[in-house]
DRENDREN-567000 format. One line per 5 residues: number of its first residue (from 1); their letters; for each residue x, y, z of N, C-alpha, C. Coordinates in Angstrom, 1 decimal. Example, Ala and Ser with C-alpha at 12.3 -4.5 7.8 and 13.67 -1.06 7.14 Angstrom:
1> AS> 13.2/-5.7/7.8/12.3/-4.5/7.8/13.2/-3.3/7.8  12.8/-2.2/7.1/13.7/-1.1/7.1/12.9/0.0/7.9
END
This chain:
1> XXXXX> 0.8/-1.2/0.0/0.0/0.0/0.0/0.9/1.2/0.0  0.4/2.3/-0.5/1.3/3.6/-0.5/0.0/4.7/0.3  1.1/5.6/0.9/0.6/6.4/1.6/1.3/7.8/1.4  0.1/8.4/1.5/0.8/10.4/1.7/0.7/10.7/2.7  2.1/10.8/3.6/2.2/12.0/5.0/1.9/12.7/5.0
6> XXXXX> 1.2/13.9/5.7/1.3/15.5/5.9/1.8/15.7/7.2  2.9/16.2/7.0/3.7/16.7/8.4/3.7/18.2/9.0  4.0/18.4/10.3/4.8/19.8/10.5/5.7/19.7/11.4  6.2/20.8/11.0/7.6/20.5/12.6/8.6/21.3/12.3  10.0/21.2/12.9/10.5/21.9/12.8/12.0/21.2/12.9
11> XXXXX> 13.5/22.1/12.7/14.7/21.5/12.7/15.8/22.2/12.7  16.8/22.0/13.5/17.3/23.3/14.3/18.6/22.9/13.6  19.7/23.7/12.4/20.6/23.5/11.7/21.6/24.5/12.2  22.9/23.8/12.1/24.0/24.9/12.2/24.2/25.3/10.7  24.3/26.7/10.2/25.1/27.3/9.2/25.4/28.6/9.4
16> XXXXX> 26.4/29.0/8.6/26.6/30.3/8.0/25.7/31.5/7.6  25.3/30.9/7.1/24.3/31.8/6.1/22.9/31.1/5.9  21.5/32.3/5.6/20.6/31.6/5.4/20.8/30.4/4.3  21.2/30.6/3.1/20.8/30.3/1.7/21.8/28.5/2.5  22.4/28.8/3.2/23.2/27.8/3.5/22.3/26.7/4.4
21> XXXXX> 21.9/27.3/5.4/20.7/26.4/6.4/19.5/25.7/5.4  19.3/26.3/4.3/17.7/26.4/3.0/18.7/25.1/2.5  19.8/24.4/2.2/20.5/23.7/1.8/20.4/22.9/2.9  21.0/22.6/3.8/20.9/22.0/5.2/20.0/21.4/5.2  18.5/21.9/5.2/17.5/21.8/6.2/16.8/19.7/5.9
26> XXXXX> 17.0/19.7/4.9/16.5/18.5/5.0/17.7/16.7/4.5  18.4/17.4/4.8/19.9/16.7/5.1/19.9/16.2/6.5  19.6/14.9/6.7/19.1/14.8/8.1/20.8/14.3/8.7  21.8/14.5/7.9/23.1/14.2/8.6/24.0/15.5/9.2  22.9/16.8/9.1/23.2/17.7/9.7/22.6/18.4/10.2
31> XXXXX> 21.2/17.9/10.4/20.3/18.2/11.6/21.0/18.0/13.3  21.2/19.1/14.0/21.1/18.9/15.5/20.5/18.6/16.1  18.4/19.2/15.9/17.2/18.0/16.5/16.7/18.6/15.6  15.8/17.7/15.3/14.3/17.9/14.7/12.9/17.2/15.6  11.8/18.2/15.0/10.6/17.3/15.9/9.7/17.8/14.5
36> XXXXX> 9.2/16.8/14.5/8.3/16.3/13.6/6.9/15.6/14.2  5.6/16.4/13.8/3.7/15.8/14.1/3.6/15.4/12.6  2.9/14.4/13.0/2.0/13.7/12.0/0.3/14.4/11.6  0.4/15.1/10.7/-1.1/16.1/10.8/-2.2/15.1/10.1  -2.0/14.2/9.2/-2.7/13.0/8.4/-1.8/12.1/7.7
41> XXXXX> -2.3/11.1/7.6/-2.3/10.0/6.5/-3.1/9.5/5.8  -3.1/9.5/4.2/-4.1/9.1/3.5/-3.8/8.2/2.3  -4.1/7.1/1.9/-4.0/5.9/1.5/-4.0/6.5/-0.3  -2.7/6.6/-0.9/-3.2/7.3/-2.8/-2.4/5.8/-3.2  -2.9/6.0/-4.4/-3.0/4.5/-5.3/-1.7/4.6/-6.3
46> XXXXX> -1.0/6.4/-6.6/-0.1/6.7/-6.8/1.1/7.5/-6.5  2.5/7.2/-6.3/3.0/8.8/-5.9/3.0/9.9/-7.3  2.4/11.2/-6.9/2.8/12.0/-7.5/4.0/12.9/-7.1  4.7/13.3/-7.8/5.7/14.1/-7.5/5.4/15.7/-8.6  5.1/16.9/-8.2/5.7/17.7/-9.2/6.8/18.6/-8.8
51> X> 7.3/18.8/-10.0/8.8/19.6/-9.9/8.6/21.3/-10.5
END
């Protein structure tokens, strides 16, 4: 079965610079802590991805 998360939360990065942390931020080998809620899950029959 495939499923879509909807999350919130937050994640506390060391950098330099903003444009640097916006790089960081979902690099979890340079996250300090993160916390992450589960807001829903809902059951889709495909992943969509748009770019």
């Amino acid at each position: 079965m495939k499923y879509k998360v909807f999350y919130s939360g937050f994640v506390y990065v060391e950098a330099d610079t903003a444009e640097e942390t916006e790089e960081k931020t979902f690099d979890e080998v340079e996250e300090i802590y993160s916390e992450k809620q589960i807001d829903s899950v809902i059951e889709v029959d495909e992943f969509v991805v748009e770019l």
